[in-house]
Phi, psi and omega in degrees: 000315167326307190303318181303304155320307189312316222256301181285341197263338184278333173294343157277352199248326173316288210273340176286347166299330197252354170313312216282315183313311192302302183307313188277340139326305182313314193264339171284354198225235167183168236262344143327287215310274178334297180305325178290299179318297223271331183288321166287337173295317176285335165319315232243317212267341175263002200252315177292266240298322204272324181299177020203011159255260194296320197037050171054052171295012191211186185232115170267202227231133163298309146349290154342283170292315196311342174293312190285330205272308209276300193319313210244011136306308200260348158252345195242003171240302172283333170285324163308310204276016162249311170331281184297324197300321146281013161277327153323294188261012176211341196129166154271337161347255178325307171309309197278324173296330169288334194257351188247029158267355191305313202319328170281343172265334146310347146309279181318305162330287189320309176291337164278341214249321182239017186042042164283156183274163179226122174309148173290338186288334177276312136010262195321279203325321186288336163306324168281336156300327179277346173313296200323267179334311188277013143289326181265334159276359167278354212261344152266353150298328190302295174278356163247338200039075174176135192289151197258065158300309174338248185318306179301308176321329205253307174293296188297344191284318193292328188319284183319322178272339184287322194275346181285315204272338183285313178341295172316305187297356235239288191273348176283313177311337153280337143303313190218068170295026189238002170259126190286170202285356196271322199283330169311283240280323171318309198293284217297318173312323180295318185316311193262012153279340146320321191271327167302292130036251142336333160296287210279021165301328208240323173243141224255137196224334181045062196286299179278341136331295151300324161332287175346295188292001183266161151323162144307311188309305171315308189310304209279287188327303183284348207270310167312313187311280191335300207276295222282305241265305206251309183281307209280308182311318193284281213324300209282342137311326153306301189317285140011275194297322160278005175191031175235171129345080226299307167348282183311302177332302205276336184291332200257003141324309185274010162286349179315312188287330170258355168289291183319319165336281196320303180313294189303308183275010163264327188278272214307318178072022162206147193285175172281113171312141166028284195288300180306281175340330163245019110324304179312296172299345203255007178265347174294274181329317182325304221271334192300323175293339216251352159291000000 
């Protein structure tokens, strides 16, 4: 059980480390870019995981795959690319305290899609979650005088499309229960590298051009971003997911938003305001309800 913990405490820390990576690419390139690397990195880093395990020893179900492949078009492509773009406009902080709302829209499905009930403690919990957002869009009225719609706009569009793709991954694995988690994760990759793909027929994304042109230091960085954000991250959340305390697991999931925190204000040289803190708390109470 230790071990599980251990496993959900490095994929939170994996990925809020690789938020930081994301964010600042996002703004210095840009967020096609950011989002294409990273979909091809994990492509290229779980297809090496599945060659040296499984090595694709079957035939999975067409149905199947085809399910893993639309899942990771609508979460790891078009819901990533609302994500950094809101990592772009608000942090990685804040974005991630938005993005750790999932529970409630996996909830909301679940109630529609399979008539599961949803408790009055989730009820209560969602409320404290729109404080959180409406805290954070006031702490940029404060400083702009003008409401922050964007950027919360951008986090929640990713939640939603992100939560559309676990939804999916959800039913391939049920459709085809001999494909293991490395080979899903191949598959939802392939998708959304497909989709990218298709992106760039229309728009110019220069993915190994710019590469080229970074520095090594650049390279080593964004690449470690690519990998910590998306394979390593993943990996040890499944693992995780599989033999821990599905509960204990998701509270130390949601710790992701005070790792980032911590990071930006160690990079950054400035502490989090106010204003984040009682986001932080009022995303505590949230999320505590809505487990």
């Amino acid at each position: 059980m230790n071990y599980s913990y251990t496993l959900a405490l490095g994929s939170s820390f994996s990925f809020a480390l690789a938020s930081l990576v994301f964010t600042h690419y996002a703004r210095k390139v840009s967020v096609i870019w950011m989002n294409t690397f990273k979909a091809l990195t994990a492509l290229i880093a779980f297809e090496t995981a599945v060659i040296f395990t499984t090595h694709f020893a079957r035939l999975p179900r067409l149905d199947s795959v085809l399910l893993f492949v639309l899942s990771g078009f609508v979460g790891l492509n078009i819901g990533d690319l609302f994500l950094v773009k809101a990592f772009k406009a608000m942090g990685a902080a804040r974005t991630l305290v938005i993005f750790s709302f999932q529970p409630i829209f996996l909830g909301v499905f679940a109630f529609v899609l399979f008539n599961q009930s949803v408790s009055l403690n989730k009820c209560f919990g969602i409320f404290f979650m729109i404080g959180c957002v409406f805290v954070m869009s006031y702490e940029h009225f404060k400083k702009n005088f003008k409401w922050d719609i964007a950027g919360p706009a951008y986090a929640l569009a990713g939640v939603v499309l992100d939560s559309v793709g676990i939804i999916l991954t959800r039913q391939a694995f049920d459709r085809d229960q001999g494909v293991s988690v490395l080979e899903g994760n191949f598959y939802r990759c392939l998708g959304a590298t497909i989709g990218f793909f298709v992106i760039s027929r229309f728009m110019k994304i220069n993915l190994s051009r710019t590469f080229s042109k970074m520095k090594i230091k650049a390279r080593t960085i964004v690449l470690a971003g690519g990998l910590l954000g998306t394979f390593i991250s993943l990996w040890m959340y499944l693992t995780a997911i599989s033999v821990g305390h599905l509960a204990t697991i998701s509270a130390i999931i949601g710790t992701g938003p005070v790792f980032a925190a911590i990071f930006e204000a160690f990079l950054l040289k400035k502490w989090p305001s106010r204003y984040l803190y009682v986001a932080f708390i009022l995303f505590g109470c949230g999320f505590y309800l809505v487990l």
